[in-house]
C-alpha positions in Angstrom: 0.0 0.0 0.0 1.5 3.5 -1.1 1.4 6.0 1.8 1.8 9.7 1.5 5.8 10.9 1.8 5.7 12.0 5.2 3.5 9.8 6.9 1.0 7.3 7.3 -2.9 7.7 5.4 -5.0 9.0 8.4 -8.3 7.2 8.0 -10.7 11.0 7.8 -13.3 8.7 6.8 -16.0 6.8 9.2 -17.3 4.6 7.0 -16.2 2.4 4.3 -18.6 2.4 1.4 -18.5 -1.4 0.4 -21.2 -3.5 0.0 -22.9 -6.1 2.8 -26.3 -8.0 3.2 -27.1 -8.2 6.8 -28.7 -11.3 7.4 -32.1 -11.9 8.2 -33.1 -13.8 11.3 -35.9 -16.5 11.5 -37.5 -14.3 13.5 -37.3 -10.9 11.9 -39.3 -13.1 9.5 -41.5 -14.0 11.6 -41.6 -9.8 12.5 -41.6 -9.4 8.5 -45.0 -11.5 7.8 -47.5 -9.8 5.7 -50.8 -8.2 7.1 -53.7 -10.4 6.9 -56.3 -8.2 4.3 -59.5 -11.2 4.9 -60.0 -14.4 6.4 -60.3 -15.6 2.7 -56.8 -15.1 1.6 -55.3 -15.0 4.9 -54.0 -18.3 4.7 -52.5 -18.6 0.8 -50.7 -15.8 1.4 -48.6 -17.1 4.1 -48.1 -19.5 2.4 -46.9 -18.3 -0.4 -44.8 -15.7 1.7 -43.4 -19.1 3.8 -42.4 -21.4 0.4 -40.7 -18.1 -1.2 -38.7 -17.6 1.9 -38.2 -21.1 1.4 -37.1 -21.3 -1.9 -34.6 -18.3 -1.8 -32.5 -20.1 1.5 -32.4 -23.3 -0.8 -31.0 -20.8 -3.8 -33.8 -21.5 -5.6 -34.1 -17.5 -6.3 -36.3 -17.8 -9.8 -38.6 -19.7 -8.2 -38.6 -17.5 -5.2 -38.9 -14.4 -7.3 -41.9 -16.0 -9.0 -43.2 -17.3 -5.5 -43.1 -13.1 -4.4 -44.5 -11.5 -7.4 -47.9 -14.3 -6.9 -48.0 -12.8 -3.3 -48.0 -8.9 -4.2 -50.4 -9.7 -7.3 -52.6 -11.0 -4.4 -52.0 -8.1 -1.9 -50.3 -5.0 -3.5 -48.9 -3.7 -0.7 -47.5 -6.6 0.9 -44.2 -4.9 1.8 -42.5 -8.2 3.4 -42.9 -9.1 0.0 -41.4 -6.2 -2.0 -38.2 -6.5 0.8 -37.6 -9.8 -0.3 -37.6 -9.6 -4.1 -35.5 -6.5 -3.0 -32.9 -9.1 -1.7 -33.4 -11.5 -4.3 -32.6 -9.0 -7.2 -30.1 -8.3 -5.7 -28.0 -11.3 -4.9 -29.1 -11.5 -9.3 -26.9 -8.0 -9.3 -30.2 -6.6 -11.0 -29.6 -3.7 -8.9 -32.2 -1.2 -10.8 -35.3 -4.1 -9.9 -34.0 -4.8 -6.3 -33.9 -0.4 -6.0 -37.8 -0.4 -7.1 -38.4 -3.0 -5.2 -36.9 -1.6 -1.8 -38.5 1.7 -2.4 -41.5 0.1 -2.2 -41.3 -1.5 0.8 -39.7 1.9 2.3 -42.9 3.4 1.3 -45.6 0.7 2.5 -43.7 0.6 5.4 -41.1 3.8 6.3 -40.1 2.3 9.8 -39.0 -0.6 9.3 -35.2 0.0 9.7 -34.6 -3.4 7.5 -35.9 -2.0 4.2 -34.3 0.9 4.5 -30.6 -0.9 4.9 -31.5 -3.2 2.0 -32.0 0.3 -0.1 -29.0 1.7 1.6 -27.3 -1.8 -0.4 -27.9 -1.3 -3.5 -27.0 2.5 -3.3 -23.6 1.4 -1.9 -23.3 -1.1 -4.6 -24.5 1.6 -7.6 -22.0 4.4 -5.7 -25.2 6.5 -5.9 -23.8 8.8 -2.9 -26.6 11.4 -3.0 -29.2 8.7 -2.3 -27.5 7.3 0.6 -27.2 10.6 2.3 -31.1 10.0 2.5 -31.3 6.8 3.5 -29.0 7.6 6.4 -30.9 10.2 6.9 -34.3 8.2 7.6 -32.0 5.6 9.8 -31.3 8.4 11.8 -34.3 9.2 11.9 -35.9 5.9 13.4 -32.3 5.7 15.5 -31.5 9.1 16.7 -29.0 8.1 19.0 -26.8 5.8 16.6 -23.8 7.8 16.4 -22.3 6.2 13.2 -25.5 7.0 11.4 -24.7 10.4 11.5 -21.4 9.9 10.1 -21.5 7.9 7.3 -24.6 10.6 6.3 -22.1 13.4 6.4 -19.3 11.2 4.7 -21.6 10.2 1.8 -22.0 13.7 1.6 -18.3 14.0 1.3 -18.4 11.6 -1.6 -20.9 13.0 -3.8 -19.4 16.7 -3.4 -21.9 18.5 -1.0 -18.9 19.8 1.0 -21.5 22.6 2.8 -24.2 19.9 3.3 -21.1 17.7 4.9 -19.6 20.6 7.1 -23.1 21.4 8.4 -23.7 17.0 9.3 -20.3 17.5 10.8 -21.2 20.4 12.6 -24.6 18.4 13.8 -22.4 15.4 15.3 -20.3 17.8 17.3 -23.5 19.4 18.6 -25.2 16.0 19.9 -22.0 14.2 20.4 -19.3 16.5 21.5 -16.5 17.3 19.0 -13.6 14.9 18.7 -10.2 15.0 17.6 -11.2 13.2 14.4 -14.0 15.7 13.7 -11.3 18.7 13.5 -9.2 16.3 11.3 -12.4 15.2 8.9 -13.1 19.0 8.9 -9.8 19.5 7.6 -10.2 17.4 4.9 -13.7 18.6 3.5 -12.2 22.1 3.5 -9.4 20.8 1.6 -11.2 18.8 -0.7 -13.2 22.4 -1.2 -10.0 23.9 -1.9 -10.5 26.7 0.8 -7.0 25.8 2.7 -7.4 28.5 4.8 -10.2 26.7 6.8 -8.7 23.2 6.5 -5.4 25.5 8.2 -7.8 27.0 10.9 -9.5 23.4 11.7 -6.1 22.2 12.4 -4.9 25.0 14.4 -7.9 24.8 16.7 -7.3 21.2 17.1 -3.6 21.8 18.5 -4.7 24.4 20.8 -6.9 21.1 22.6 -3.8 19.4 23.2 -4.3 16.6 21.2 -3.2 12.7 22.1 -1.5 12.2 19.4 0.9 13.8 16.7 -1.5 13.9 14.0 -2.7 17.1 13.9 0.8 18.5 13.8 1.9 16.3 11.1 -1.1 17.5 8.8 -0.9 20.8 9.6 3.0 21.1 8.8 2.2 19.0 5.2 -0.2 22.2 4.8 2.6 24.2 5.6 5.4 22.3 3.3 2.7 23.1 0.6 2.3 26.3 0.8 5.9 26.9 0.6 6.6 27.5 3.9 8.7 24.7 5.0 10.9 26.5 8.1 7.2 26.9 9.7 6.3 23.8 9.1 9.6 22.5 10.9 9.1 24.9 13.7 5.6 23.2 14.5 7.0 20.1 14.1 9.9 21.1 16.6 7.5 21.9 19.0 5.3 18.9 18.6 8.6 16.7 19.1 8.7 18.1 23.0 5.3 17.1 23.5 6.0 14.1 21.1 9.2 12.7 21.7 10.6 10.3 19.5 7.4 10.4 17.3 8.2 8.6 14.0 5.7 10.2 11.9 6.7 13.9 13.0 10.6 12.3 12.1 8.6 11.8 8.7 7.2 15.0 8.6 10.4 16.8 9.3 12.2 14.9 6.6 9.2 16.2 4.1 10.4 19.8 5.1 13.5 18.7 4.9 13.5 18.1 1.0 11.3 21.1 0.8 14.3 23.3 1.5 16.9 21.2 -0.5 18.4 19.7 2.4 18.4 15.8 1.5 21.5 15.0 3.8 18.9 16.4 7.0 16.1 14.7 5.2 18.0 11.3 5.3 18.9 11.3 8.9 15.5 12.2 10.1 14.4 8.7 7.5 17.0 6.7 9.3 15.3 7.5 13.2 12.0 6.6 11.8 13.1 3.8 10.1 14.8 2.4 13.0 12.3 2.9 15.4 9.9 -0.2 16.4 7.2 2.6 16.3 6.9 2.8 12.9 4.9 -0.6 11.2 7.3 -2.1 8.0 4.0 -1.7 6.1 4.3 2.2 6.4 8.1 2.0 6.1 7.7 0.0 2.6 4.8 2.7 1.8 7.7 5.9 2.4 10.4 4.0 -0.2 7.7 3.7 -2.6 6.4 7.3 -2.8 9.7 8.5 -2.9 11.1 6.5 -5.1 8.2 7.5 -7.3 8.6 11.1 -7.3 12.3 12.2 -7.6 11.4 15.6 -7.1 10.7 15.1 -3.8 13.4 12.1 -2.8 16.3 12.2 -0.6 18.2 10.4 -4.1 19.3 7.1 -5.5 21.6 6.1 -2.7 19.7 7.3 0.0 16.5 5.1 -0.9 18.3 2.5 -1.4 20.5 2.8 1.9 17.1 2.9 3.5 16.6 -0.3 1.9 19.3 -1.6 3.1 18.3 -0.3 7.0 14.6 -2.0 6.7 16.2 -5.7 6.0 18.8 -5.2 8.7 15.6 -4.0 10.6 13.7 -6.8 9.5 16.2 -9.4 8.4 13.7 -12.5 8.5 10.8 -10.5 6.8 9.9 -11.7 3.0 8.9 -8.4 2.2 11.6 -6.6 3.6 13.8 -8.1 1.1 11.3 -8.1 -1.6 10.2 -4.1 -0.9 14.6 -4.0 -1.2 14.4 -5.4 -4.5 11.2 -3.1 -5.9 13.8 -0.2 -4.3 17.0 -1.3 -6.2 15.0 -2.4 -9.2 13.4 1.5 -9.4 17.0 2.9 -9.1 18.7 0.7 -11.8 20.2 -1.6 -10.1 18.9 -5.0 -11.1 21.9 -7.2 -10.0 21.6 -5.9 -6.1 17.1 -6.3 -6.8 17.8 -9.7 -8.1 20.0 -10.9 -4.8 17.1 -9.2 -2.6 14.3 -11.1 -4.4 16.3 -14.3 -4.1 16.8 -13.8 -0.2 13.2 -13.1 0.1 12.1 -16.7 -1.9 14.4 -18.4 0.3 12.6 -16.8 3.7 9.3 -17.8 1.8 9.0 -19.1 -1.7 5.4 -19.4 -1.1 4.6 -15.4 -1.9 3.3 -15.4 -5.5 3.8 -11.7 -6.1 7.5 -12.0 -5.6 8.4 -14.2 -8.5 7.2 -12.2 -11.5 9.4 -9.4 -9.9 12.0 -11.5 -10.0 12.1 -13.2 -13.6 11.5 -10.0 -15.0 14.3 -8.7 -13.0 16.5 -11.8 -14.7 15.3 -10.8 -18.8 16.2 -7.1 -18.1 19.6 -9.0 -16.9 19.7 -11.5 -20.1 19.8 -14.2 -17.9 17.6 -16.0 -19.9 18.5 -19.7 -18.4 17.8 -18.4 -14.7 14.2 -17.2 -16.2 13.6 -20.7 -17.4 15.2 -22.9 -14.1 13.5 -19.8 -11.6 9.8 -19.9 -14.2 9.8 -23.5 -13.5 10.0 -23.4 -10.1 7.4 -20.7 -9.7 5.2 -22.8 -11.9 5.6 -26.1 -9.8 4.1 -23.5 -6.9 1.6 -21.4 -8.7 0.3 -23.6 -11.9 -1.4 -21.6 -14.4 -0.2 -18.4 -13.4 -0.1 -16.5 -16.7 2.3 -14.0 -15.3 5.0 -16.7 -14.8 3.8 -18.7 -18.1 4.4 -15.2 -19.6 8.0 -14.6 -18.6 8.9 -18.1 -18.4 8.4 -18.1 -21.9 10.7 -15.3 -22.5 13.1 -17.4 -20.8 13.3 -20.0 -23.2 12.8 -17.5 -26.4 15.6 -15.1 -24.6 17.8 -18.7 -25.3 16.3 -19.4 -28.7 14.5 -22.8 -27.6 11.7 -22.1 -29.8 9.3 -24.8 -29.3 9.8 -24.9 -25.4 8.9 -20.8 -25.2 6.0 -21.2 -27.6 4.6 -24.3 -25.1 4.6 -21.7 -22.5 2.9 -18.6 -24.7 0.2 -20.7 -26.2 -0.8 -22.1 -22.3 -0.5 -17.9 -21.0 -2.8 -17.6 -23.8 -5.4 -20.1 -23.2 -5.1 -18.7 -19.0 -5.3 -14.7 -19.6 -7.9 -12.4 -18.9 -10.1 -11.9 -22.2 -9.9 -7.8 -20.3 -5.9 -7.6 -20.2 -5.7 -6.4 -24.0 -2.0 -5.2 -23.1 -1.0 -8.7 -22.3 -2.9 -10.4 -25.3 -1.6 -8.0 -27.6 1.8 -9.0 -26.5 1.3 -12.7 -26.2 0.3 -12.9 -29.5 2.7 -10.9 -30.8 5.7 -13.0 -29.0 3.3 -15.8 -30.7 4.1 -14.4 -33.6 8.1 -13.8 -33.5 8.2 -17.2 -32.1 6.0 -19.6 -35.3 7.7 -17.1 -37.9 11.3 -18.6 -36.0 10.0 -22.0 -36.2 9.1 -21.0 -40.1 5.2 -21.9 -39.1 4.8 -18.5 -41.1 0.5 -18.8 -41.9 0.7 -19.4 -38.0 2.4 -16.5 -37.7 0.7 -14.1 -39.3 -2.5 -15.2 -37.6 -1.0 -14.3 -34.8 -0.1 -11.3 -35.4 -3.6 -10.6 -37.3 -5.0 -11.4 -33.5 -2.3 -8.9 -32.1 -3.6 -6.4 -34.7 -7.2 -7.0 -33.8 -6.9 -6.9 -29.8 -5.1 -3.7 -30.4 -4.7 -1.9 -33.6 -2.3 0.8 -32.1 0.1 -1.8 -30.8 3.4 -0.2 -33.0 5.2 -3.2 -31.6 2.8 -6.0 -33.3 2.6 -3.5 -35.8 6.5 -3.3 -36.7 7.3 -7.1 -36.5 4.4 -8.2 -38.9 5.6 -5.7 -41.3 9.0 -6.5 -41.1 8.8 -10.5 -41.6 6.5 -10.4 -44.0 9.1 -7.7 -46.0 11.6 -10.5 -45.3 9.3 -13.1 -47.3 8.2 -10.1 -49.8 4.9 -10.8 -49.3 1.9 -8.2 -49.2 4.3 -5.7 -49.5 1.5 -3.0 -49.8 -0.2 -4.2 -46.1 3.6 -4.3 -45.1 4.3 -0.7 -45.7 0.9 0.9 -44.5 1.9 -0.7 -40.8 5.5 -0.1 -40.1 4.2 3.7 -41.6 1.6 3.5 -39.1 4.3 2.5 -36.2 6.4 5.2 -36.7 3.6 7.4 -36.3 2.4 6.0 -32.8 6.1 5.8 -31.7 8.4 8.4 -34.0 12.1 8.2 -34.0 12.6 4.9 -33.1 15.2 3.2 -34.8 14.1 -0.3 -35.0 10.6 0.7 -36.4 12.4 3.3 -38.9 14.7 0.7 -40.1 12.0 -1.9 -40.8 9.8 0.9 -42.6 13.5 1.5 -44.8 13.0 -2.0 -45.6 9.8 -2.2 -46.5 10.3 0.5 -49.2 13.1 -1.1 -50.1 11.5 -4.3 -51.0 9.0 -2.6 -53.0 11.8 -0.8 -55.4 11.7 2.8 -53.3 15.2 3.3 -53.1 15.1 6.7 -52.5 12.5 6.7 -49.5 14.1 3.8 -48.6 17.5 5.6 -48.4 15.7 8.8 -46.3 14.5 6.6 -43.9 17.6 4.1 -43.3 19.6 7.3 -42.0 17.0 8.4 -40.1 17.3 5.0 -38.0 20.7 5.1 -37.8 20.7 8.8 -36.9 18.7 7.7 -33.6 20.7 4.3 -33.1 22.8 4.7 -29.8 24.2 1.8 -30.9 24.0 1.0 -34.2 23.7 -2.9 -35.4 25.5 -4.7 -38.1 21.8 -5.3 -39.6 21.7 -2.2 -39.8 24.6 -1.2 -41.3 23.6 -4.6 -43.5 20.8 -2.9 -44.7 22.1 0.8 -45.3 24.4 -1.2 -47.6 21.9 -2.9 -49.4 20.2 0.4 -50.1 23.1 2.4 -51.1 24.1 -0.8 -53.4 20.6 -0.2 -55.4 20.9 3.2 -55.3 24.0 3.5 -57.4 26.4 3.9 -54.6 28.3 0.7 -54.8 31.7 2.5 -52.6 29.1 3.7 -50.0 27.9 -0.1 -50.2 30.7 -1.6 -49.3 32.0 1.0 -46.6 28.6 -0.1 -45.0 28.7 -3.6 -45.2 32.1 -3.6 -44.2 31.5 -1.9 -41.4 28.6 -4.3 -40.4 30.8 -7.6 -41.0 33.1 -5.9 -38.2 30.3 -5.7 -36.0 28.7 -9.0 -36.7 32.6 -10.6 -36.4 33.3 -9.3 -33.1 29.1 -10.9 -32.2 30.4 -13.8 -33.2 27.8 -13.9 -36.2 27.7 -15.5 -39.3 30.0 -13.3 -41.8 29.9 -15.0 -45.0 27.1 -13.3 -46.9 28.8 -10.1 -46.3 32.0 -11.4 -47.4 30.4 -12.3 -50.5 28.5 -8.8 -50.9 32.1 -6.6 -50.3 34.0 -9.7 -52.3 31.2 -9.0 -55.4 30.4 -5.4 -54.9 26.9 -6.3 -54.9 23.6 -6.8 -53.3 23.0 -10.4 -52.9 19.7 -11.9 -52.0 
């Protein structure tokens, strides 16, 4: 969980807005019968009302909903009736009937507490904020002395953006109940989410001149301070609070937030080290600090700092998993993959069993190039965590990293048949790797189905896009298809030279020497390091240009590179040998 830089997340709200069905007992049931309208029908009714209450506690909820809509066609306002359908559409998730239906029952009968919290459900479940405010407000009205009802009515307020309305709910609860230290700190927030800072400054103030219990208020206030540019204030408050406070890690936290405010990052990193040292301070929130700063260098005591923090919360914590592993996220962020790989490999051996850790690792290993440790490590994990389609994923590039072919397409085709139909990002890629891998095994009508699917699932995908172009180029086939996607890659992704280079030899194998030659120095003109393919392939242009001397300086230059690869040489032998372009 990510945490703001300088502390912990204070919890302003009272409620969680999730989604729960409180049970009904047999004998709220037995409260819940329907009114008896004559003698006549008296008993059909109950027993209609008894075999659909039936029905729905054997999951039968069809038949119960059937059951329920014979009892209301026999007596219209049988509200027992309407609060069960309530319940019934909405274990179906047809949240629009199971609202209709709990309104109903609210209105046959407004005091019954029940229908109201079914209502209150499916607002919840539909985020409908504005509506729950209401419902709250009738709960509070049958309850006037249950405190939370008051609370989660101002919160939803809160939530659907009625920051007056939610002030003046607050402002209620202090009246009845007395006015708490989390009141001033809620109060803080609605201001803030208002964007009058002055008030959310003022709420705060007042709730240090109470002499609070704990540091909070002073560590929010001083944030509102560090954002408004006034970071010596904020360390003045936070000097103070430390006398009341002693030893306080999140006001250590705080202080360091100033800290970097004012450019001082050596102060910053002392006050980190306290904090992180103390037993006060939960590994959780120490993980969440590395994270946020490690995510925003403008506000990060630097590379070696974070990771030296690192270091402290596994010498901390030297038999906690996610020390290590939160280690190698930190080393990993700051380009260090050998030091992230030796921390994720200390955390498997405290506990292999954590299934996050393992991606994190294998990836760590391709960025490496340590392609067999991605196979042996993907193995493992898989023996653990079967069907994972993360691990068949980079377990696959394990084995295509090492060129086993038929081994990484095993593992592709079975993350295929296990990803989420949602991840487009991921099928885009599998099928694209898919791709690379049948056009290696020379399965090339597999191949471009592949990448058709890659295409298909994402149409913008310059990667899927480039590769397809580029192999079919190589077989000269659909030539015309070929050069309207490597165009359309260089426009999603422009000055790349991989995508440039393919797009020069597209042209090239349609007889476009000259665009052909344009874009062949644009790829090498943003090549940090420029291939012998590519200097293969500048030849090859130059050579039907007319420019057999350029040619050759080219292709010599590419057999040096290829040479000191340890690639093949002898086709460009034969090309500088001839002084010509040879197929």
């Amino acid at each position: 969980m990510k945490i703001k830089w300088y502390c912990c997340t204070f919890l302003i709200c009272c409620i969680c807005i999730g989604v729960w069905v409180r049970p009904v007992a047999a004998q709220e049931h037995a409260a819940l019968m329907p009114r008896v309208l004559n003698a006549g029908d008296s008993l059909l009714i109950k027993e209609l009302y008894l075999q659909g209450v039936q029905q729905k506690a054997s999951g039968q909820l069809t038949a119960a909903e059937r059951t329920f809509d014979k009892v209301i066609l026999l007596q219209p306002d049988n509200h027992a009736a309407y609060f069960e359908l309530a319940r019934i559409h909405f274990e179906k998730e047809d949240y629009a009937s199971a609202e209709k239906s709990a309104v109903q029952a609210t209105k046959l009968d407004p005091d019954n507490k029940w229908y109201w919290t079914v209502l209150l459900d499916v607002y919840k479940k539909t985020a409908n904020f504005k509506k729950i405010a209401g419902v709250f407000g009738e709960l509070i009205r049958l309850d006037p002395q249950k405190e939370s009802n008051y609370y989660d009515k101002a919160y939803a307020l809160y939530l659907d953006k009625q920051y007056d309305a939610a002030l003046t709910a607050y402002d209620e609860i202090a009246g009845k109940f007395g006015k708490t230290e989390d009141l001033y700190i809620i109060r803080h927030q609605v201001y803030l989410a208002k964007g009058d800072r002055r008030s959310a400054t003022a709420e705060l103030e007042a709730l240090i001149a109470t002499k609070p219990a704990n540091s909070k208020g002073y560590v929010l206030l001083a944030d509102l301070y560090t954002g408004d540019d006034n970071a010596k204030k904020a360390l003045a408050l936070l000097d103070d609070a430390g006398k009341t406070f002693p030893d306080d890690p999140l006001i250590l936290l705080a202080k360091s937030d100033a800290s970097l405010a004012m450019g001082r990052q050596k102060q910053a990193y002392s006050l980190l080290q306290q904090a992180f040292s103390s037993d006060a301070l939960d590994i959780d929130t120490k993980a969440g600090v590395l994270y946020t700063a490690a995510s925003n260098p403008k506000r990060s005591p630097g590379a070696e700092a974070l990771t030296g923090l690192a270091d402290l919360l596994v010498e901390v914590y030297p038999r906690e998993t996610k020390a290590h592993a939160v280690r190698g996220d930190i080393y990993l962020q700051m380009s260090q993959p050998e030091k992230a790989r030796e921390a994720y490999l200390k955390a498997l051996d405290i506990n292999r069993y954590i299934e996050g850790i393992w991606p994190q690792l294998l990836q760590t290993e391709l960025q490496l190039g340590r392609y067999d440790d991605v196979a042996t490590h993907g193995k493992e994990a898989l023996s653990l965590f079967p069907n994972n389609t993360l691990l068949l994923f980079f377990t696959g590039h394990g084995f295509l990293g090492s060129k086993r072919y038929e081994e990484a397409r095993s593992y592709f085709e079975t993350a295929l048949n296990s990803a989420d139909e949602g991840n487009v990002p991921l099928l885009t890629q599998l099928y694209s790797n898919l791709g690379d891998i049948y056009h290696a095994l020379d399965m090339y009508a597999e191949s471009d189905v592949a990448y058709e699917e890659a295409i298909a699932t994402d149409s913008t995908n310059a990667y899927a896009l480039n590769n397809y172009a580029y192999y079919l180029a190589l077989r000269k086939e659909n030539l015309h298809r070929a050069a309207e996607m490597s165009k359309k890659s260089n426009e999603l992704e422009p000055d790349f030279a991989s995508y440039e280079d393919t797009y020069a030899w597209v042209l090239f194998q349609q007889g476009n020497y000259e665009a052909a030659l344009t874009w062949i120095k644009k790829a090498i003109g943003h090549s940090d390091t420029i291939s012998d393919t590519l200097l293969e392939h500048y030849g090859d242009i130059l050579s039907r240009s007319g420019d057999i001397q350029g040619a050759v300086i080219q292709w010599k230059k590419a057999r040096d590179v290829a040479k000191a690869l340890g690639k093949d040489i002898d086709k460009l032998t034969k090309k500088i040998n001839e002084r010509q372009y040879v197929e």
